[in-house]
N, CA and C atoms as an extended XYZ file, in Angstrom:
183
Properties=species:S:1:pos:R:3:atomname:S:1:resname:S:1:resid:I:1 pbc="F F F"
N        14.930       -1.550        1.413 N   UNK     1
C        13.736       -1.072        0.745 CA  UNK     1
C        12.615       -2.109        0.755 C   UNK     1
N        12.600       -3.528        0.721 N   UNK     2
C        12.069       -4.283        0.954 CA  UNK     2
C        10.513       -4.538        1.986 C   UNK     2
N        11.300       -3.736        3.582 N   UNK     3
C        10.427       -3.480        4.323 CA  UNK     3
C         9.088       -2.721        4.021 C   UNK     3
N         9.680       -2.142        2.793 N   UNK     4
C         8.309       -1.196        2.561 CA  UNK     4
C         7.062       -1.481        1.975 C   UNK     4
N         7.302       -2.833        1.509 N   UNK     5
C         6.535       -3.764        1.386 CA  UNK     5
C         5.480       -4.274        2.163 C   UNK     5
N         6.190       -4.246        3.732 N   UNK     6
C         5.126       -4.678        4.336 CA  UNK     6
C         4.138       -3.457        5.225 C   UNK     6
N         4.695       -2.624        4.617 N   UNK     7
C         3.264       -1.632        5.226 CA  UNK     7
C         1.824       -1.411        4.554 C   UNK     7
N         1.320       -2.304        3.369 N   UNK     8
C        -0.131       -1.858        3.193 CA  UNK     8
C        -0.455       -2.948        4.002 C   UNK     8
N         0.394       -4.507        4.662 N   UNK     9
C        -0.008       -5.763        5.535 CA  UNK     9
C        -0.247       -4.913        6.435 C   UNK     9
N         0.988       -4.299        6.961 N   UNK    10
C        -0.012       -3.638        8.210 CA  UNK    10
C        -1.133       -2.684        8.930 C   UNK    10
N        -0.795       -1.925        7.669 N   UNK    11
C        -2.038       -1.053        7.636 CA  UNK    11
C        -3.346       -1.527        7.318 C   UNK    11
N        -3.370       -2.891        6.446 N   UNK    12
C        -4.432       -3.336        6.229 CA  UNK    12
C        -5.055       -5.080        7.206 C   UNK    12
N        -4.314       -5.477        7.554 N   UNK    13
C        -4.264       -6.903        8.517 CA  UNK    13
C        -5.672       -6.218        9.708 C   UNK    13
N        -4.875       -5.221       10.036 N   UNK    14
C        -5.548       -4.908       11.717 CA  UNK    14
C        -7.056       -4.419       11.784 C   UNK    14
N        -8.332       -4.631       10.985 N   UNK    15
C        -9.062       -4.790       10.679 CA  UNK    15
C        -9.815       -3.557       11.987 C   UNK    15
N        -9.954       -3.690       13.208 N   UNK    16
C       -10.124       -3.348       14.304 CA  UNK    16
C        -9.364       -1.387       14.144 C   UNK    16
N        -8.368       -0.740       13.444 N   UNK    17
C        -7.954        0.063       13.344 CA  UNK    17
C        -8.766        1.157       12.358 C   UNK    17
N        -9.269        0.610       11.065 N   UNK    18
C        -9.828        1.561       10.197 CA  UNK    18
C       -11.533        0.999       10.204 C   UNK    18
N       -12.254        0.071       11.269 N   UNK    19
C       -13.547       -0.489       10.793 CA  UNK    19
C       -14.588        1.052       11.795 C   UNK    19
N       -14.657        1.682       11.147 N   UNK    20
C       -15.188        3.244       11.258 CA  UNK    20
C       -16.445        3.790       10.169 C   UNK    20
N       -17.375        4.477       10.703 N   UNK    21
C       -17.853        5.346        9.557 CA  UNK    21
C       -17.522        6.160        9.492 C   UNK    21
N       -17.064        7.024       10.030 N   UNK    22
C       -16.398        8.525       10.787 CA  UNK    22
C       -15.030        8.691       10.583 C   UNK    22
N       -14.599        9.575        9.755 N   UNK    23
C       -15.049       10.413        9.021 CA  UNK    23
C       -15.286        9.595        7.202 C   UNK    23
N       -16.075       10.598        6.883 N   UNK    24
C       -15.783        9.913        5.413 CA  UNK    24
C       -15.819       11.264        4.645 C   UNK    24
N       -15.326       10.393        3.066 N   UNK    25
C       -14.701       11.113        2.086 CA  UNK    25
C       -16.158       11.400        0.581 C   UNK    25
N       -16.464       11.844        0.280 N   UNK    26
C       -17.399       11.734       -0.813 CA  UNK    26
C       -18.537       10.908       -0.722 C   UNK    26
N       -18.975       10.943        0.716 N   UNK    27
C       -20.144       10.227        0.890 CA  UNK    27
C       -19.364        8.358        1.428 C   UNK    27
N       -18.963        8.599        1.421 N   UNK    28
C       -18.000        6.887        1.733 CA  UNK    28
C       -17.409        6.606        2.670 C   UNK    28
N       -17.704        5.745        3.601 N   UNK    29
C       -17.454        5.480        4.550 CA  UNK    29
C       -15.923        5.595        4.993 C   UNK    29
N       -15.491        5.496        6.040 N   UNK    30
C       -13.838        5.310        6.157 CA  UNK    30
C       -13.270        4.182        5.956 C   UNK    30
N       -14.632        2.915        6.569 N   UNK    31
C       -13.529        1.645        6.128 CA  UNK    31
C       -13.667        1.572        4.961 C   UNK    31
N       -14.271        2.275        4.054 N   UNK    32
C       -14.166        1.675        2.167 CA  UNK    32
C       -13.317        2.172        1.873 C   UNK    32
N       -12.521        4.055        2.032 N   UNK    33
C       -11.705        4.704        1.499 CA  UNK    33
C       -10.602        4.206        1.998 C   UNK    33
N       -10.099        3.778        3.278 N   UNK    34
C        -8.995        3.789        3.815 CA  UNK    34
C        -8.582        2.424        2.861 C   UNK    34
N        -9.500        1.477        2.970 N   UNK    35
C        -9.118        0.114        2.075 CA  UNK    35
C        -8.662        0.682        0.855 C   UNK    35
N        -9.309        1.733        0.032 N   UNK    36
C        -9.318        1.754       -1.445 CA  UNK    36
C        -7.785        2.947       -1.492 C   UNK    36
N        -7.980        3.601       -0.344 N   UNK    37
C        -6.620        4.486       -0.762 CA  UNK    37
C        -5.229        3.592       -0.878 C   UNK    37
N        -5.214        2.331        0.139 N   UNK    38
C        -3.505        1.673        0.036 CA  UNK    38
C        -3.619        1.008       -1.503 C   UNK    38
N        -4.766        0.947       -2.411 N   UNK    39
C        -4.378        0.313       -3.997 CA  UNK    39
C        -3.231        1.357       -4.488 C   UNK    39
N        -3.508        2.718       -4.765 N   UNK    40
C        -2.513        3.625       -5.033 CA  UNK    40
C        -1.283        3.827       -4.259 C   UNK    40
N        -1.022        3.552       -3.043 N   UNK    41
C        -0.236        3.502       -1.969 CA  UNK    41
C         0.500        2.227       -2.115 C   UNK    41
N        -0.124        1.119       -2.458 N   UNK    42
C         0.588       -0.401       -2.791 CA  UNK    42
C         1.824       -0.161       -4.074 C   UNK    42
N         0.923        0.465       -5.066 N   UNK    43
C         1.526        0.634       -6.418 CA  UNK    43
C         2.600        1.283       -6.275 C   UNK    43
N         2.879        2.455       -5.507 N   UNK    44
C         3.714        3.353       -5.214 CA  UNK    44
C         4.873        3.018       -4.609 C   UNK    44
N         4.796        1.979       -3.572 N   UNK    45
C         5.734        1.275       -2.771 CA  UNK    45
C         6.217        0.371       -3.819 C   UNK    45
N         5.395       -0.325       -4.696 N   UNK    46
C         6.225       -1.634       -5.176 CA  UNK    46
C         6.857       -1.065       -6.651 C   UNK    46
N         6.421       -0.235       -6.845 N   UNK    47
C         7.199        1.205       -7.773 CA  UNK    47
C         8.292        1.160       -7.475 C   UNK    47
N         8.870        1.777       -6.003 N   UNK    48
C         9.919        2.652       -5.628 CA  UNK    48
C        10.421        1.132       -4.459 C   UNK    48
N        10.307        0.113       -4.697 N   UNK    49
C        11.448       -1.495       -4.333 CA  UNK    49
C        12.070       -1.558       -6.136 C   UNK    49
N        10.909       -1.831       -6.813 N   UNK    50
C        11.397       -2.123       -8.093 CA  UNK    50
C        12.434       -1.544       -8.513 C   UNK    50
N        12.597        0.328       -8.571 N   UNK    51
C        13.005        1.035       -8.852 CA  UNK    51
C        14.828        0.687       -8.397 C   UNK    51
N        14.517        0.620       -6.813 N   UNK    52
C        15.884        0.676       -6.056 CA  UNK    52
C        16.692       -0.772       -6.189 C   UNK    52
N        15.846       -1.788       -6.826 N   UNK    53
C        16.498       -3.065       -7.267 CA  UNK    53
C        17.792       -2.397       -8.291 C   UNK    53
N        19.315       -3.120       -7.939 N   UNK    54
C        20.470       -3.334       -8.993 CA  UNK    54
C        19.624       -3.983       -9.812 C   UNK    54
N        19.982       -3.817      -11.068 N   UNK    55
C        19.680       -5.029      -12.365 CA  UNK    55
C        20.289       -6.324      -11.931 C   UNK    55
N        20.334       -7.609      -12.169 N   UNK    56
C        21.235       -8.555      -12.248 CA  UNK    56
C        21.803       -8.782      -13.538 C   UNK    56
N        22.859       -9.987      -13.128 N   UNK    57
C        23.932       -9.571      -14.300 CA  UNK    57
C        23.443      -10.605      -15.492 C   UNK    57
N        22.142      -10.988      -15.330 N   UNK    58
C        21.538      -11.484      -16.561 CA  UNK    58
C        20.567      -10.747      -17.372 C   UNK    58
N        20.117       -9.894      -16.698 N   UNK    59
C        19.202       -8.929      -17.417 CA  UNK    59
C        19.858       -7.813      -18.117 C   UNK    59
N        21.090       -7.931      -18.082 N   UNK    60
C        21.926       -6.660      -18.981 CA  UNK    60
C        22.035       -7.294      -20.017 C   UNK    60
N        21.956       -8.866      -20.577 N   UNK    61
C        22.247       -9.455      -21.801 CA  UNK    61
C        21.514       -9.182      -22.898 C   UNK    61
């Protein structure tokens, strides 16, 4: 689950992939939305690592 971590790096590193005006969302360009959509997309992933973490056997004390 870990790996899933590194997909807003890659979606977001490659600079050259989302630097677009075309198409946009509510008047907003694509490179602003595509940046602003992985905040909710980040949260979600590090949600569902957290989630699938065992407890360790110190945090049951």
């Amino acid at each position: 689950m870990w790996i899933l971590l590194l997909l807003p790096f890659i979606g977001l590193l490659w600079v050259p992939f989302y630097n677009f005006v075309e198409p946009s969302l509510f008047g907003f360009p694509f490179f602003y939305w595509y940046q602003l959509a992985w905040v909710p997309i980040s949260s979600l992933l590090i949600w569902l690592v957290y989630r699938s973490r065992r407890p360790d056997a110190d945090e049951t004390r």
